[in-house]
Structure formats: C-alpha cells, structure tokens
C-alpha positions in Angstrom: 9.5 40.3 81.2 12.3 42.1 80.4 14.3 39.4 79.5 12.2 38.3 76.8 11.3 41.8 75.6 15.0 42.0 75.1 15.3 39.2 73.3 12.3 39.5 71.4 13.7 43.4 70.2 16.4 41.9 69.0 15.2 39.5 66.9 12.8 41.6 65.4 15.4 44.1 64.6 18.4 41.8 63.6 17.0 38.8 63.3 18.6 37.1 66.2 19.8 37.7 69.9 22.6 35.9 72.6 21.2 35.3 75.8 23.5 37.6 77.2 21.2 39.9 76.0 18.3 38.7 77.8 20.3 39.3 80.8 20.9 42.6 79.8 17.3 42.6 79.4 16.5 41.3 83.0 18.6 44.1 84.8 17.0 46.8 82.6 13.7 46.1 83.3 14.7 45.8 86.8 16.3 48.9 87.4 13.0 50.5 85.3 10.8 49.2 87.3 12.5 51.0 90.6 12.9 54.4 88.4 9.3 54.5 87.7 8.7 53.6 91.6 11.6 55.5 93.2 10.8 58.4 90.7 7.0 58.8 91.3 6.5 62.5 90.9 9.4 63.2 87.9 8.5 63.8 84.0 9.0 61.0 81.8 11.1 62.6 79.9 13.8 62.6 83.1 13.2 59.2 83.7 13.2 57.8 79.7 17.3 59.5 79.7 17.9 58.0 83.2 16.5 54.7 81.5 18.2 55.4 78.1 22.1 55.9 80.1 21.6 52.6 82.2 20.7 50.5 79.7 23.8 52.0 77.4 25.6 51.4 80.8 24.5 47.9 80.5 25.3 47.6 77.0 28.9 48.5 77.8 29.6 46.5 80.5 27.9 43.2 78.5 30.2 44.3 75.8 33.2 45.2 77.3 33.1 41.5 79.0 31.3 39.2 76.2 32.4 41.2 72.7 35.9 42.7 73.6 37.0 40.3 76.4 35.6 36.8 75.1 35.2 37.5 71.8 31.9 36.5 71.6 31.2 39.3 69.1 27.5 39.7 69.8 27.3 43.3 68.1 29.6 45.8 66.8 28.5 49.4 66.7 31.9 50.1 65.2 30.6 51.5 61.9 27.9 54.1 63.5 29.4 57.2 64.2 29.9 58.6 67.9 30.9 54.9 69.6 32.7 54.1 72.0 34.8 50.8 71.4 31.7 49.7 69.2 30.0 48.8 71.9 27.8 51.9 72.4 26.5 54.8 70.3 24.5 57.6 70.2 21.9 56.4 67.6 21.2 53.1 70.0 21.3 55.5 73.1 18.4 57.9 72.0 16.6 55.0 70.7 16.5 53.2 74.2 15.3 56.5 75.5 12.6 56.6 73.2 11.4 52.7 74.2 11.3 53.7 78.1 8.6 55.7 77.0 6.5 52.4 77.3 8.9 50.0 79.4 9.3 52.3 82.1 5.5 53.0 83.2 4.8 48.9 82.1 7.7 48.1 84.6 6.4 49.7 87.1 2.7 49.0 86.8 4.1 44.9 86.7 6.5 45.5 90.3 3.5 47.3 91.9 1.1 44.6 90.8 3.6 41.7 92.4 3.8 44.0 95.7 0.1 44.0 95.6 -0.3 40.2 95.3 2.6 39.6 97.6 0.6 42.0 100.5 -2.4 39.8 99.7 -0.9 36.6 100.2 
C-alpha cells in the first residue's frame, strides 16, 4: 500500500516517480502502521509530526544515498528555502504531516485487519 501510494503521490504531483521512492513509500507506511498501533491512546496531531519527521528521515537517507551519493538525481529541493542539502525541506515536511492525517489511521486499520485474518487462519 504504501509503496504504491508513494508512487502514485508522486506522479500526481510531478508527473513521475523512481522506484526508490516506492521503497521509501514501503517503510513509511510501515512504521505508520506501528505509530497508529504502538500510539493507541495519543492525538493525531502527535502522531501526524512523528509521521511527518520519519518520513523526512526517510527522505534524507534515500537522498543522501541515491541523489548525492549515485547521482541518481531523483529530486532537488535545492531551490525551496530552509533545506538541508536539497534533500529535505520544510514545505515538504509540514505537508507529509498533513497527509498522516489519513495514512496513519488507514495504516493501522490495514495492519489490524491482517492480524485479524492471520488469528483466524
């Protein structure tokens, strides 16, 4: 899911994507799905900016190793202010926050779902 929802955000917004991306995409919606579980009883709004700084996290490790140390140049935030390296930013930081709004209840609802099938099985 979050591999393609990565993907799929992408080329909505840009027109395209890398498939490191959808990696990126896989581990996010991974580590959502254990902050909405982990986190039960905490406000959204804690868990949307503990969503928001690992997928920046994310974004700077994919982008330390595939833009600055391959080349690959997948995306450059170097011309919106408050980056670091071009890899992050501010603006893309808030606006992951505001899309674990949905992903990070949907994540959870999808791992508690495959628990609940697994215990069936």
């Amino acid at each position: 899911m979050g591999a393609f929802s990565y993907g799929l955000l992408e080329v909505i917004w840009r027109g395209y994507s890398h498939w490191t991306m959808m990696i990126a995409g896989g581990i996010s919606f991974t580590v959502f799905s254990l902050i909405s579980e982990k986190l039960r009883g905490v406000h959204l709004l804690y868990k949307c900016i503990l969503g928001s700084l690992t997928v920046t996290f994310i974004e700077l490790v994919f982008g330390s190793v595939f833009n600055l140390g391959f080349g690959l140049e997948v995306w450059d935030y170097s011309n919106i202010p408050l980056n670091l390296f071009g890899q992050i930013c501010l603006l893309f930081s808030v606006l992951w926050g505001f899309l674990c709004i949905p992903a990070i209840p949907f994540a959870g609802k999808i791992l508690r779902f495959l628990k609940k099938s697994r215990s069936s099985l």
